[in-house]
C-alpha positions as CSV (number, residue, x, y, z in Angstrom):
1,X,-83.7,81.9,60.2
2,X,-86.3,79.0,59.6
3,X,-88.0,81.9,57.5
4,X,-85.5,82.3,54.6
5,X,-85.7,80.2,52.0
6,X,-83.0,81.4,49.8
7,X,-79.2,83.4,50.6
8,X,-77.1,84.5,47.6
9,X,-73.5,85.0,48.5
10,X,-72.3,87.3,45.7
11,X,-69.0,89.4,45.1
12,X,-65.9,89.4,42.2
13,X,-63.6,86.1,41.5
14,X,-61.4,85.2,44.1
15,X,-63.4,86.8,47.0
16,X,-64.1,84.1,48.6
17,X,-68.1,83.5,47.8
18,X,-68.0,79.9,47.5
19,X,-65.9,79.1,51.0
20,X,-68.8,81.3,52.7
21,X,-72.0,80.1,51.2
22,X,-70.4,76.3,52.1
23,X,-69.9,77.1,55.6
24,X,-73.2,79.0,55.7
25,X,-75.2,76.2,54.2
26,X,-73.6,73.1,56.5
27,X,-74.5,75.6,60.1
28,X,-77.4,76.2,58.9
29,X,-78.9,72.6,57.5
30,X,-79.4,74.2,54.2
31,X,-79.4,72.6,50.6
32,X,-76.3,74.0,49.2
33,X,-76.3,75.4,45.1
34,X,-72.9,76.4,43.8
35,X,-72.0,77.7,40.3
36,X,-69.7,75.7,38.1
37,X,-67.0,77.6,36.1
38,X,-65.0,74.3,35.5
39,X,-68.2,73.1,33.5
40,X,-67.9,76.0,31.4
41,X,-65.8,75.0,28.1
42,X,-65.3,78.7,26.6
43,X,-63.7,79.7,29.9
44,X,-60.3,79.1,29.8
45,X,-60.1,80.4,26.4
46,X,-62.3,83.5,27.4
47,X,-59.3,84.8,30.0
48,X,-56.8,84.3,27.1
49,X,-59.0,85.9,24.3
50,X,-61.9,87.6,25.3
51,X,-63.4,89.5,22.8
52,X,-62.8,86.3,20.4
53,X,-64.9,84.3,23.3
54,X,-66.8,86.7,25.1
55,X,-70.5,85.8,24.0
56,X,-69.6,82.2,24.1
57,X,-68.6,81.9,27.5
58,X,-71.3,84.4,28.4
59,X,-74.3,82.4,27.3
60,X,-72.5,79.3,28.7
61,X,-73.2,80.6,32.1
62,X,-76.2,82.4,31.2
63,X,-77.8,78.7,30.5
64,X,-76.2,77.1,33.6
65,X,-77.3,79.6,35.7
66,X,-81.2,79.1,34.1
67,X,-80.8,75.8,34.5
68,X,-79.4,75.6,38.1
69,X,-82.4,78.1,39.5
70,X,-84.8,76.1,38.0
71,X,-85.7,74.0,41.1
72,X,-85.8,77.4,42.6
73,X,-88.7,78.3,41.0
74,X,-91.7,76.0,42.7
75,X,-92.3,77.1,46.3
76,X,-92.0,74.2,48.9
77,X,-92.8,74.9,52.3
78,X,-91.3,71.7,53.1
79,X,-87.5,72.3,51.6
80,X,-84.8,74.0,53.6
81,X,-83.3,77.0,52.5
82,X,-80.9,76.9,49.9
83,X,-77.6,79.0,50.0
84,X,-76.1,80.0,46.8
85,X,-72.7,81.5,45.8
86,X,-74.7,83.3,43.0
87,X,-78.0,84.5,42.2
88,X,-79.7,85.0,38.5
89,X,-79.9,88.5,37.9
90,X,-76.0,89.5,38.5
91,X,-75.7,87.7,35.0
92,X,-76.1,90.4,33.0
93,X,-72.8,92.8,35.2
94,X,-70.5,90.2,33.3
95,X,-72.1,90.6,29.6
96,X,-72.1,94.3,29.7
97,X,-68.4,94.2,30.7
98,X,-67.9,91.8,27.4
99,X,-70.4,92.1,24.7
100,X,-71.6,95.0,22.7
101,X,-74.1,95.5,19.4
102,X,-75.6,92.6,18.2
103,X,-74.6,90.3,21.0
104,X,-75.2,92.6,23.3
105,X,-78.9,92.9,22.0
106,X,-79.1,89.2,21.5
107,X,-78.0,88.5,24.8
108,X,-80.9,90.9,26.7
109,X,-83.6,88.4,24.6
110,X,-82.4,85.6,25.6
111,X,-81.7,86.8,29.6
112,X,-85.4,88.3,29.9
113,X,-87.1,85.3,29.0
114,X,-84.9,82.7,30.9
115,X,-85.4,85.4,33.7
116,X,-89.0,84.5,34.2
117,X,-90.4,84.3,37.9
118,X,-86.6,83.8,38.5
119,X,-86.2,83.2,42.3
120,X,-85.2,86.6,44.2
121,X,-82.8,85.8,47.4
122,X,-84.4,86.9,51.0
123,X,-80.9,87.5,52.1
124,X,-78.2,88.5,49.7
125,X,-74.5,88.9,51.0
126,X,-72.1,91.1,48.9
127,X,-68.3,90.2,49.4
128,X,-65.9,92.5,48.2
129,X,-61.7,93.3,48.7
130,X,-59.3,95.5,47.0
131,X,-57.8,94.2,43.5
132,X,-54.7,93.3,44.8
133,X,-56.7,91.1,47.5
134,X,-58.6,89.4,44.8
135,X,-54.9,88.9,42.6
136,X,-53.1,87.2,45.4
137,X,-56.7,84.8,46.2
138,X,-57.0,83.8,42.2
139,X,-53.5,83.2,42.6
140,X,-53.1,80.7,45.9
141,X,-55.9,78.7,44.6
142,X,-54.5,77.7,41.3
143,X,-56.8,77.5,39.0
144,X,-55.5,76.6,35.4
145,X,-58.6,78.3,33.2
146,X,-58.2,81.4,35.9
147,X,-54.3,82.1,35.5
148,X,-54.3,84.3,31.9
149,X,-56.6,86.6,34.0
150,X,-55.7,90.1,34.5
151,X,-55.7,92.2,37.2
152,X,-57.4,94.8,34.9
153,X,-60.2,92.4,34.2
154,X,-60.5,91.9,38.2
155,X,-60.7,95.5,38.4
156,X,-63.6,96.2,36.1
157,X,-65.3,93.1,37.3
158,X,-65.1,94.6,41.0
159,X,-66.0,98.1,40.2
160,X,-69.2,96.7,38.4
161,X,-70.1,95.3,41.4
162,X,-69.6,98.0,43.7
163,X,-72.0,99.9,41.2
164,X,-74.4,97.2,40.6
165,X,-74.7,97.1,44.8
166,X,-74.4,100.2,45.5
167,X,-78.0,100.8,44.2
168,X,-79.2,97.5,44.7
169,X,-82.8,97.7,46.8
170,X,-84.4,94.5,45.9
171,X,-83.8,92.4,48.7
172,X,-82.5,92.5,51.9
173,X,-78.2,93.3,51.3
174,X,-75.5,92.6,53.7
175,X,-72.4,94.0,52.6
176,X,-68.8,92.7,54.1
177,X,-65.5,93.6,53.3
178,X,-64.1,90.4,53.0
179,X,-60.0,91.9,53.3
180,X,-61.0,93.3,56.8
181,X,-62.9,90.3,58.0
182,X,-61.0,86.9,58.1
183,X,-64.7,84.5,57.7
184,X,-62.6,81.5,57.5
185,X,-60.1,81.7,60.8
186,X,-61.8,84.1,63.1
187,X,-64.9,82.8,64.5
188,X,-66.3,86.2,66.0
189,X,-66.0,88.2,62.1
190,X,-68.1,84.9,60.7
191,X,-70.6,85.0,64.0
192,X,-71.0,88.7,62.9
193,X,-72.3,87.4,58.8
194,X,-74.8,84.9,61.2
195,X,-75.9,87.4,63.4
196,X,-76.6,89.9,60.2
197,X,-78.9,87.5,58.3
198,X,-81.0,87.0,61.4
199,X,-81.4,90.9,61.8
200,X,-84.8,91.9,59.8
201,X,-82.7,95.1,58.1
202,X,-82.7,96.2,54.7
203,X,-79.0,97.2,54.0
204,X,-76.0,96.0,56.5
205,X,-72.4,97.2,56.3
206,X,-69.7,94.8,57.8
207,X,-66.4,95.7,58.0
């Protein structure tokens, strides 16, 4: 694994991106890069009014994400990988879900320029459970800008990225159905995401 230099751990809220990509970056000594919803000050708002909020809370994240894949961009053969529980060019699954005309429009400009050279993951893993899976996980963790969420929203935020993957051919993709494998308390369904990212394969199903 000394090879990769970047991992994306991608998938819908509440699927449990952020516990993996931590445990993945402490086994393997990697510099860990995690997106920051709570920095986001539209977001709260955004779950109880989103067309109101929608291009607000977009370009929020839009300009963290640019900002946070920045160091990304310079290749040093002396840094260790970095593992991310995102990667730049999912941004635009959220703003076609939200934004339309003008905004829509705007927001394309803006993405294709702060898109530059963007880093591309070696490895990216794709996480994804059934709605009701993702409910009860937004849910148990408690999140006070996360509770007016609905599990419609879930719902077409999952199925956009079960379409956005399902075509995906960029980089290498391991896909893991994250309600069938239990990554956090069964160390032989986690040994199987290890195992995956040292296989040289292009697309990997785990379920």
């Amino acid at each position: 694994m000394s090879r990769l230099d970047y991992i994306a751990v991608e998938g819908p809220i509440g699927v449990g991106k952020t516990t993996l990509a931590t445990r993945l970056a402490k086994d393997l000594s990697a510099e860990l890069l995690l997106e920051r919803p709570q920095d986001n000050p539209f977001l709260e708002a955004f779950y109880r009014e989103p067309e109101a909020k929608a291009f607000q809370v977009q370009l929020s994240f839009l300009l963290q994400r640019a900002e946070q894949v920045d160091g990304l961009r310079q290749t040093d053969l002396f840094r260790r990988c970095t593992v991310a529980d995102f990667f730049f060019d999912k941004d635009p699954l959220f703003a076609q879900l939200t934004l339309s005309g003008s905004e829509f429009t705007l927001y394309r400009q803006l993405f294709t320029r702060l898109a530059w050279e963007a880093p591309r993951p070696d490895k990216v893993i794709y996480l994804h459970a059934p709605v009701d899976v993702l409910v009860q996980r937004v849910n148990k963790r408690g999140r006070s800008a996360e509770q007016p969420m609905t599990a419609d929203y879930l719902a077409q935020v999952a199925g956009a990225y079960l379409d956005f993957f399902a075509d995906y051919k960029d980089t290498d993709l391991i896909t893991v159905n994250a309600a069938t494998l239990d990554l956090v308390n069964q160390p032989d369904d986690y040994r199987k995401v290890l195992e995956a990212i040292a296989t040289p394969q292009r697309r990997i199903q785990l379920a």
